[in-house]
N, C-alpha and C positions, 0 to 999 in steps of 0.2 A: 481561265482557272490556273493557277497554278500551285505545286505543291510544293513544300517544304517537307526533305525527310532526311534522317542520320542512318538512314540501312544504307546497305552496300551496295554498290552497283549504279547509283547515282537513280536518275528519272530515264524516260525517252516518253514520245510523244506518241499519243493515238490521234491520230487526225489537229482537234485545238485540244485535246486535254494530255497532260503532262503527268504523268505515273511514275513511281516508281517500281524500279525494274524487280524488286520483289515485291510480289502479289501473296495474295492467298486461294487455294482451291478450294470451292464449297462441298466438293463430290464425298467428302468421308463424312459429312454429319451428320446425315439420314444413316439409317437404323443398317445391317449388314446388308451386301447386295444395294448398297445406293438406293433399301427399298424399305417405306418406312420411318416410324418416329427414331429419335434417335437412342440409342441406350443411355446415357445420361443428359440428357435435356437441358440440366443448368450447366454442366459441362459446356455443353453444343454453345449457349450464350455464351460462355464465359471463354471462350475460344474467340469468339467473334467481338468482344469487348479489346479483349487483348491482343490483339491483331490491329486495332486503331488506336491504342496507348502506345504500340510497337513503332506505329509509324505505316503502316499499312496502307496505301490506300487506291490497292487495286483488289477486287474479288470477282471471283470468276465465279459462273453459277450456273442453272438451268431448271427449270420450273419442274423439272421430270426428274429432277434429283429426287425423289421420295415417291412419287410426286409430291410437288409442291415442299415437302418439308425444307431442303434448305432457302429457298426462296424465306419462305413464313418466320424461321430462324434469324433470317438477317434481318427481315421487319421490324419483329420484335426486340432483337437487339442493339438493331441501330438508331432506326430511326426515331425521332426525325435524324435525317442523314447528313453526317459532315457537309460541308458544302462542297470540299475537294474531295469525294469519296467518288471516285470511279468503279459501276458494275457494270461489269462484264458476263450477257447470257449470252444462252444458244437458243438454235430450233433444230428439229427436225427427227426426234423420235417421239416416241409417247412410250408409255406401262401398261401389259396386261395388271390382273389380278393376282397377278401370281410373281409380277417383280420383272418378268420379261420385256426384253426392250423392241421396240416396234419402230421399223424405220417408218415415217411418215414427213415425206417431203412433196406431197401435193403443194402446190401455192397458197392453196384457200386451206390447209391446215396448216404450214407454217405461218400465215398472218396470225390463226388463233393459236397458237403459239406465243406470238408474240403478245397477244391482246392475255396471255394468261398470263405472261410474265410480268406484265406491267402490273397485272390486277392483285399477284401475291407478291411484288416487290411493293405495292402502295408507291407507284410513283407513275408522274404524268408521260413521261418519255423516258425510254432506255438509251442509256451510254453508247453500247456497244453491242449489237446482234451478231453474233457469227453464224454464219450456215452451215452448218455440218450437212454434207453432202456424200459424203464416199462411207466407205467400211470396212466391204469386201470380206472374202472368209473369215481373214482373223481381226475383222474391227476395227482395223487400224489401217487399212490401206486405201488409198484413193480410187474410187471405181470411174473408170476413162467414160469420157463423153460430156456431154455439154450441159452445164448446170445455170444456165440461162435464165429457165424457167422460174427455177427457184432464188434466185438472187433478183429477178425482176420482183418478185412478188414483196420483199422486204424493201427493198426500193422504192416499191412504191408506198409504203408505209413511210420511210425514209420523206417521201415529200410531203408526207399528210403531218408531219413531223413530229412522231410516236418514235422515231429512231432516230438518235443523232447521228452514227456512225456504222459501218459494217465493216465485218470479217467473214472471214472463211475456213473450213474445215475439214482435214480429212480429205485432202487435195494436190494433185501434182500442178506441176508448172502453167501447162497450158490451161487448165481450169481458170487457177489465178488469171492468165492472162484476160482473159474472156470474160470474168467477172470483173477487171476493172474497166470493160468497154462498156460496162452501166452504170457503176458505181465509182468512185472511190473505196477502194480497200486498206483497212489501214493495219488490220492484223493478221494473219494464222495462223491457227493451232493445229498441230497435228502432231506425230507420234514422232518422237525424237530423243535420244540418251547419246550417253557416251558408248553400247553397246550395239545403237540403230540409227547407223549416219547418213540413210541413204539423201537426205535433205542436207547436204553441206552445201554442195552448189546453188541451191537454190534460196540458201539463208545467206550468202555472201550477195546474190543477185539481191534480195528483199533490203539487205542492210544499202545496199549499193542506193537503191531507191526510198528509203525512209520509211519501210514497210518494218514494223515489229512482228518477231516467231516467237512464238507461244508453246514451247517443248511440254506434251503430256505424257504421265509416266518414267519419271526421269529415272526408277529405277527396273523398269519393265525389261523382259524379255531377256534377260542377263542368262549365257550359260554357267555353269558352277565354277568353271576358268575362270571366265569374266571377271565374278563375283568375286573370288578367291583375291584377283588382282587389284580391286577396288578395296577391299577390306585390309589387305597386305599393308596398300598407301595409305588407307585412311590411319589406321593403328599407328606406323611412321609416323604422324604427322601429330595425333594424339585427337585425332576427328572423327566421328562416324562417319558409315559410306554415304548413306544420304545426304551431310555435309562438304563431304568431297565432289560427291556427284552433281551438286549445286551449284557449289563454288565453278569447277568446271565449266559448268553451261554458263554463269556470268560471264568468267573469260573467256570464252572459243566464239561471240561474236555482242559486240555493243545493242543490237536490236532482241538480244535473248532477252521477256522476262518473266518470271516466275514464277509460276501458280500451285506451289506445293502446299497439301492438305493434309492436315490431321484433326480427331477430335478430340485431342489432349492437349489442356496449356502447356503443360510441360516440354512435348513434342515441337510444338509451334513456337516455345523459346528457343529449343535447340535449333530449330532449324532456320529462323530468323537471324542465330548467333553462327551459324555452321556459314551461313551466307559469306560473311564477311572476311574467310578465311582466303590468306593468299598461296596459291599454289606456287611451289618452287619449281624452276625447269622441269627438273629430273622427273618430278611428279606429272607433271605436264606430260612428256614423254611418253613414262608408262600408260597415265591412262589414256592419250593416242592410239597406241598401240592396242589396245582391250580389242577395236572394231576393226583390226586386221587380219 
């Protein structure tokens, strides 16, 4: 497969498929609380239209986004599906009734997981599975110990060949490491901004190795300092911060790429066009500085 596209940042490779390094995230198009139909529904389509006339053609998902609703959204709106359109799901939590997230990473419920993504993307085999495996208090941190279990379990799916490729999620080093003595791993995602670097060394080590990182929440976690300092440069520059904070992660390493969400077309042009801005040193610098 390979793709043709005019966004910024060029492609990189997941395993044999060639993406470019700006994506789209499906997590804002279910209804508030990622829970739910969406509030404007042809919105929702018409986001996911225009994300593929953008040049789009990585999206990031998960069957538990609603449930089900962003899955069923991109059914609807895509398919039948480009033939270079690269989706990217997860496993490993579910929804109460009430919108709550439930971690579940049994083996024999991330397979059905996987058997639910495939059945509300309408397609025979998924691109990309990641495992989200860690959390911890605030959601975002990798919980230590050995995720074995659950990366065999997609694996083995992986040879029944219902999965072309795997990732990982919500994970430090040694996970990874352990996870590629069964698999091939060809991405992870996990919690990363200009505000929360504690993953540098280990996206120099990924890039070193031809492993793409996948930064969620690129404007997460920010103190009002932070913030302040990002907003400072972005207005300099005549950008928003979400476009600074972007462009940023293009540059600070070639294997970044980017899964930022909205359910506004207008949103998803700024931020397709916010991509492709060039930071000057100076700019460079200060936002370095934000995570000291």
């Amino acid at each position: 497969m390979t793709t043709t596209t005019n966004l910024a940042g060029g492609t990189y490779r997941l395993g044999d498929l060639d993406v470019p390094r700006v994506g789209f995230g499906a997590m804002q198009l279910p209804g508030a609380g990622v829970f739910g139909p969406p509030k404007d529904r042809e919105e929702a389509i018409a986001v996911l239209r225009t994300a593929i006339e953008l040049g789009i053609r990585h999206i990031d998902t998960a069957d538990f986004y609603g449930p089900h609703v962003s899955n069923e959204l991109i059914r609807e709106a895509l398919a039948p599906y480009p033939d270079d359109l690269v989706i990217v799901t997860k496993v490993g939590s579910r929804r109460d009734d009430r919108g709550g997230w439930i971690p579940r990473r049994e083996p024999e419920d991330l397979q059905a997981q996987v058997h639910d993504n495939l059945r509300t993307l309408g397609v025979d085999v998924l691109d990309v599975v990641n495992v989200r495996v860690g959390g911890g208090d605030d959601a975002h941190s990798a919980v230590p110990g050995s995720i074995a279990p659950e990366v065999e379990a997609i694996a083995a799916l992986q040879q029944q060949g219902l999965v072309r490729h795997i990732g990982v999620s919500t994970v430090d080093a040694e996970q990874i490491a352990e996870a590629r003595t069964i698999t091939p791993i060809v991405e992870v995602q996990n919690y990363y901004n200009l505000a929360n670097r504690g993953d540098d060394a280990m996206i120099a080590q990924l890039a070193r190795e031809g492993i793409a990182y996948v930064p969620y929440f690129p404007l997460g976690g920010f103190t009002p300092l932070q913030s302040d300092t990002l907003s400072t440069v972005a207005q300099r520059l005549g950008a928003t911060p979400m476009q600074v904070a972007q462009a940023w992660l293009l540059q600070r390493s070639p294997n970044l790429l980017l899964i930022s969400g909205t359910s506004s077309v207008a949103h998803l042009r700024e931020n397709v066009a916010g991509a492709g801005l060039a930071l000057p040193a100076d700019a460079v610098a200060e936002l370095d500085a934000i995570a000291g």
